[in-house]
C-alpha positions as CSV (number, residue, x, y, z in Angstrom):
1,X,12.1,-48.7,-8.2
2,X,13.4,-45.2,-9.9
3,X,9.9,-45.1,-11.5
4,X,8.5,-44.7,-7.8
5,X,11.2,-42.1,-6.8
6,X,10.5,-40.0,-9.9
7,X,6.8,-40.2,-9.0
8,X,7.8,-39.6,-5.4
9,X,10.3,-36.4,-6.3
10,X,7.8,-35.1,-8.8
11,X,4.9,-35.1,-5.9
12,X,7.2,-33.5,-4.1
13,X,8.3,-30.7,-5.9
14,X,4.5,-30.1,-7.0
15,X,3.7,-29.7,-3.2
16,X,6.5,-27.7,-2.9
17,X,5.9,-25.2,-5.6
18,X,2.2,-25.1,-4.3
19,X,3.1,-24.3,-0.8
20,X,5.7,-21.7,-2.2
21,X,2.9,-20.3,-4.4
22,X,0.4,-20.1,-1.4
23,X,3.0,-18.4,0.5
24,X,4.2,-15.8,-1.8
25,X,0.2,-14.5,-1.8
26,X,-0.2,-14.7,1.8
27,X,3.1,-12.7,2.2
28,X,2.0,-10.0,-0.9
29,X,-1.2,-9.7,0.8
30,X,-0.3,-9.0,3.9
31,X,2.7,-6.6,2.4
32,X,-0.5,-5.0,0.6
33,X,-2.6,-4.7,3.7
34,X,-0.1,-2.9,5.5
35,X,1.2,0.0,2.4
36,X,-2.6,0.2,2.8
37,X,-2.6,1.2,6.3
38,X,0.3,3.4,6.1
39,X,-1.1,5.2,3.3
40,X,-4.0,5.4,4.7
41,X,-2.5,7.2,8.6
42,X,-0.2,9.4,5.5
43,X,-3.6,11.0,3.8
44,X,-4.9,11.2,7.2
45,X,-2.1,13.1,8.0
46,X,-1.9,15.3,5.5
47,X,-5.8,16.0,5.8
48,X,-4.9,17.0,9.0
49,X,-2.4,19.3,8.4
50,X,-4.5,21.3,5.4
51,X,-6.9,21.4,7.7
52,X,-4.8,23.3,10.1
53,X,-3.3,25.2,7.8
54,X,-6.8,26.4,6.4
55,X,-8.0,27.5,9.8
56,X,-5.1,29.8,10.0
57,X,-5.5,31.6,6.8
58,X,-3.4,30.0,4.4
59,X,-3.4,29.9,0.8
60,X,-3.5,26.7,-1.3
61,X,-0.4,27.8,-3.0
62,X,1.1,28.3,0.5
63,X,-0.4,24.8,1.2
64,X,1.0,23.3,-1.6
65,X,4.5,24.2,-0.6
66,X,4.2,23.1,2.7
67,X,2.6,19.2,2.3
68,X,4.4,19.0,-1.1
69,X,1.5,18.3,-3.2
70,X,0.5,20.1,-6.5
71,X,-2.0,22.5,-6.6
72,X,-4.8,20.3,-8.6
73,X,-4.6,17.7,-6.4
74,X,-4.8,19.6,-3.4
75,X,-7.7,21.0,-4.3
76,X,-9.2,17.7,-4.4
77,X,-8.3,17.0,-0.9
78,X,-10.0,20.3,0.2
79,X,-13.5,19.5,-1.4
80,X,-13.3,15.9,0.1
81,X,-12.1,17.1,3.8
């Protein structure tokens, strides 16, 4: 009889770590979907914005101060926009 209860409380726990386990990654990857989303509307953004800013005459330095990104990497953003 306590054999078959261990056996049963093992099982048990084993399922219980595996749906624990299964639910951690479908909770990290939806965590991850969304970051991806809302970086994705922030770049968009910010595209946006140089974009504007260009248009009206204004210097990457300018620029720079004004999104808050450094100079190098806003000058990546400006070849890819």
């Amino acid at each position: 009889m306590c054999r078959a209860l261990d056996e049963m409380f093992e099982e048990s726990t084993n399922k219980g770590i595996q749906m624990g386990i299964k639910q951690g990654i479908e909770q990290g990857i939806e965590q991850g979907i969304e970051q991806g989303v809302e970086r994705g509307a922030k770049n968009t953004q910010i595209k946006i914005a140089i974009k504007m800013l260009v248009r009206n005459n204004q210097t990457l330095e300018e620029i720079s101060e004004i999104v808050g990104l450094d100079l190098d990497a806003l000058r990546e953003l400006k070849k890819n926009i």
